[in-house]
N, C-alpha and C positions, 0 to 999 in steps of 0.2 A: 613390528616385523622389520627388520633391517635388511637392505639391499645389497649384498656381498657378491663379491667377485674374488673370482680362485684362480690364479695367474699357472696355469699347468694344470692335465687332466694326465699325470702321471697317477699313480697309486696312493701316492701323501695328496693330491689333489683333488681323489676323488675320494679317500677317505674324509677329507675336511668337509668336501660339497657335502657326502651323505649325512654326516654328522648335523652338520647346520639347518640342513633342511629337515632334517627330524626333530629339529629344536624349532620349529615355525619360519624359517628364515628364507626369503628371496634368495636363492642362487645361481648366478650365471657362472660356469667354469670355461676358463677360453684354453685354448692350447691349439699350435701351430703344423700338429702333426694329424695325417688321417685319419685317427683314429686315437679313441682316449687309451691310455697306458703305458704309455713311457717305455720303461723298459721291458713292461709285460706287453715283449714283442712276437710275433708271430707272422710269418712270411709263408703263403703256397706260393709254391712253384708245379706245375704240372697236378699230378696226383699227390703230391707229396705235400707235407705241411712241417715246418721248422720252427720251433723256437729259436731265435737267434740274440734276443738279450737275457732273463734272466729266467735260467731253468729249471728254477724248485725253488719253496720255501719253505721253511721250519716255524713252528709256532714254541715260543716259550715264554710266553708270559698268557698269565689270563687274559689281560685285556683285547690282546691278539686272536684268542683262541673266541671271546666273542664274535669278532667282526667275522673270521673264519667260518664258526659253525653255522649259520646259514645257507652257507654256500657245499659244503661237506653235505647237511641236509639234501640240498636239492639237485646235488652230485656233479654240478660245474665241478669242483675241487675234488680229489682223489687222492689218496697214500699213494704213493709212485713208490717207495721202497726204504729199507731204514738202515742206510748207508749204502757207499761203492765200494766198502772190500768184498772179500769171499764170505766175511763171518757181517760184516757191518757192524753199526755202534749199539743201534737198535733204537735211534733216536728217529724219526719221523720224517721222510720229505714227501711235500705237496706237490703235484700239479696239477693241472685245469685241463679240461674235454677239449679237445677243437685247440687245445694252446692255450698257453698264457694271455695272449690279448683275448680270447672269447671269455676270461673271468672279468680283465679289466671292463670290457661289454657289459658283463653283468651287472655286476658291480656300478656301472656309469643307467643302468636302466631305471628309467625314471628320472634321473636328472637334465638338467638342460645345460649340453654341454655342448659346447660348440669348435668345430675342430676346422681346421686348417685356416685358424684367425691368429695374427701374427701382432701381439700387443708390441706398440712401438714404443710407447710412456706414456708411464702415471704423474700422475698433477694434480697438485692439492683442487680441488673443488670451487665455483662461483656461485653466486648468490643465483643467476639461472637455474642452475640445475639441481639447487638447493640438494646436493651432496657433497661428504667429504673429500673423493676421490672425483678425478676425472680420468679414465682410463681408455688411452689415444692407441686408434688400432692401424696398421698399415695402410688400409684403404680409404682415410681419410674420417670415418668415423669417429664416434668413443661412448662410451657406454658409461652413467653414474652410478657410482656407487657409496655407500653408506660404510664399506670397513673393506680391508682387502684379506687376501690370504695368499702368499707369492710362491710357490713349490718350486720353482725354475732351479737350475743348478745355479752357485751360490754366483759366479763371475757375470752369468745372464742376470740374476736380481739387484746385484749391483747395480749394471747400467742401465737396469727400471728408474730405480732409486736414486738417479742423480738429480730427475726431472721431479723428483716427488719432495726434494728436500729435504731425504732422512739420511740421518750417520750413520753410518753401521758401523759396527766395533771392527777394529784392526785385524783383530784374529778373523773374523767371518772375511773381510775382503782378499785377505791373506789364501782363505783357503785355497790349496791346490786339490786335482782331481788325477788317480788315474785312467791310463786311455785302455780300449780292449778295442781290437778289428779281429772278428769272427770271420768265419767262413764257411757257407753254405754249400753241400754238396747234395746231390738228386746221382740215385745209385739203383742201376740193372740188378741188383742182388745185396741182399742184407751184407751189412759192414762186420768187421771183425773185433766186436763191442762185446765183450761179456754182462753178464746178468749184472742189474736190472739195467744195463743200458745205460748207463753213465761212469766217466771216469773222472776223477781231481786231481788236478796236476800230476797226467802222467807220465810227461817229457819236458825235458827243458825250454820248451818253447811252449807248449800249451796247457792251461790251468784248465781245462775243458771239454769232455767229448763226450758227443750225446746221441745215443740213437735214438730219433725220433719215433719211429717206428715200434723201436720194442719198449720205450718208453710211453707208447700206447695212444701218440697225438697224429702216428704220418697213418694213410695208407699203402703208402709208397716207400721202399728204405731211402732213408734222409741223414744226413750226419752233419749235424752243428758243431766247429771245434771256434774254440775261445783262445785267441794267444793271452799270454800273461802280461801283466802289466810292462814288465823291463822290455818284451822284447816289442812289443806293441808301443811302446813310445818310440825306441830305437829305429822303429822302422814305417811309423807312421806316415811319414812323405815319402815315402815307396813309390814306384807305379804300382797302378791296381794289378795289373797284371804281373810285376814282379811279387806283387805281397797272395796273389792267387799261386802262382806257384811254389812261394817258400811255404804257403800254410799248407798245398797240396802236400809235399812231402814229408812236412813234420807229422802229417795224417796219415802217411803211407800204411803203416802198420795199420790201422783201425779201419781202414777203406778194406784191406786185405787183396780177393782177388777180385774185388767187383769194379764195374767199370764206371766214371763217374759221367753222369750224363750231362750234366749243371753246375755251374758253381758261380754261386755270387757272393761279393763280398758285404759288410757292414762293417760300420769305426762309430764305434761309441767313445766321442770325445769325453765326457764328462759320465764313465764307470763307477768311479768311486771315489769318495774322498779322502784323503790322504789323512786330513783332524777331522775332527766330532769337536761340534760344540758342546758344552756339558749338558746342556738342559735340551729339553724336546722339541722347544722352538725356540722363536726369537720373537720378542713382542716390543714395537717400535714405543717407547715411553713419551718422545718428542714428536709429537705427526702432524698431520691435517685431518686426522683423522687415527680410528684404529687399525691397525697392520700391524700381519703376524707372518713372520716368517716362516717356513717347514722343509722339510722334506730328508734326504736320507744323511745329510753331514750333521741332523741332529741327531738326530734318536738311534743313528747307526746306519750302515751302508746294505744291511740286507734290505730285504723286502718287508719282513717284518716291523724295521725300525721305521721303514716309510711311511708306512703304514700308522705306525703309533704315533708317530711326528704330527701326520696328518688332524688324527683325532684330536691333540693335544693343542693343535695352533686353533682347532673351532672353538673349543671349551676353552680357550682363551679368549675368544671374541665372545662369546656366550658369557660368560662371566664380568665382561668390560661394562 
């Protein structure tokens, strides 16, 4: 039984941890944020509950659709609707009860994952801790481990991996990311969202808009809008309060006549990635050890690919 660490308890980091541990395997997942899931984000405010990073997923491959039915069985995950036109495609979107983080919950149940620890570098291993890894946490700590698993966006695993002595390929350092800054509204009265409650790119400014509510997560009318990648880099360094009022009005129309009672912002620096490596992960050939790279610039920028990446970098250490 090897002692592995999983650098991110985003979605590819808790697909890796379940994987591993169902294969006999010690797993600690660290991750710097409240709570495990990444983008499978989810914000109350008042009565109200928002998804504010990623608002549905689509299954299409098998291997997806295993990790999925479990959770469809025990009805965390739900059809939300099969498409946002009038007619839709009639392809399939998911979401979760309680939001997107209460699947990442699920999902993280049973494992041992430890959240708001801020890995600061990894480093090859000493004969004390008789492990490959040494994995240095902000607060002076570090924890050994026997193989890693790194989900971090690709710029943060980088500067893991300076301290650890591995090359990564030019392409992976290269990668860029885009950015998205959402905006959170809490609303006296349902928005003016037609059925099922979601729309895709339907202004120049936003790739995004969600009602929470009739998308069946707020009790409260809630409306998450997503700016697009161009104009959410363009205006990134904003004030909050100037990027609160451009996104109020690009939202005018879908807020309609209700009044908005809340509004917080989020800046998802690292959205999505600009390349896809070709393969599912990345498996370090020269290390101190084994280390497998993952998360969504391999296997793809949805949730699904996260998701596969995840599975694909454990059965790479399972196989080593």
């Amino acid at each position: 039984m090897a002692r592995v660490v999983v650098i991110g308890a985003g979605l590819a980091g808790l697909a890796a941890a379940r994987e591993l541990v169902d294969a006999g395997h010690a797993v600690t997942a660290l991750d710097k944020g409240r709570s495990p899931g990444g983008r499978l984000a989810t914000r109350r405010i008042g009565l109200a509950r928002l998804d504010h990073g990623a608002q549905f997923f689509t299954v299409r491959t098998d291997a997806f659709a295993a990790f999925v039915q479990p959770h469809l069985d025990s009805g965390h995950v739900y059809e939300w609707c099969r498409g946002f036109s009038e007619v839709g495609d009639g392809h399939a979107r998911f979401a979760a009860r309680g939001g997107m983080n209460a699947w990442a919950k699920a999902i993280a149940l049973g494992l041992d994952v430890r959240c708001g620890t801020l890995v600061f570098a990894i480093r090859p291993g000493n004969a004390a801790s008789g492990a490959a890894w040494d994995v240095a946490l902000d607060d002076g700590t570090s924890i050994p481990a026997d193989a890693l698993v790194v989900t971090c966006p690709l710029p943060q695993s980088y500067s893991l991996l300076v301290s650890a002595e591995v090359a990564l390929p030019e392409e992976l350092v290269r990668t860029e990311y885009d950015k998205t800054i959402a905006l959170l509204m809490t609303l006296d009265s349902p928005p003016s969202v037609p059925e099922p409650g979601g729309l895709n790119n339907p202004t120049e400014v936003l790739s995004f808009v969600a009602d929470n509510q009739r998308k069946g997560i707020s009790d409260a009318p809630a409306l998450t809008v997503h700016a697009n990648a161009a104009w959410s880099d363009a205006h990134w360094n904003d004030p909050p309060d100037a990027l609160m009022q451009a996104l109020r009005d690009a939202a005018a129309h879908y807020v309609g006549g209700a009044f908005i009672s809340e509004s917080q912002l989020k800046k998802w620096r690292f959205a999505t990635p600009r390349t896809l490596w070709p393969e599912s992960c990345w498996v370090a050939a020269e290390a101190a050890g084994p280390l497998v790279l993952a998360g969504d610039a391999f296997a793809g920028p949805r949730v699904e690919g996260a998701a596969l990446s995840g599975i694909a970098a454990a059965r790479a250490l399972i196989a080593s």
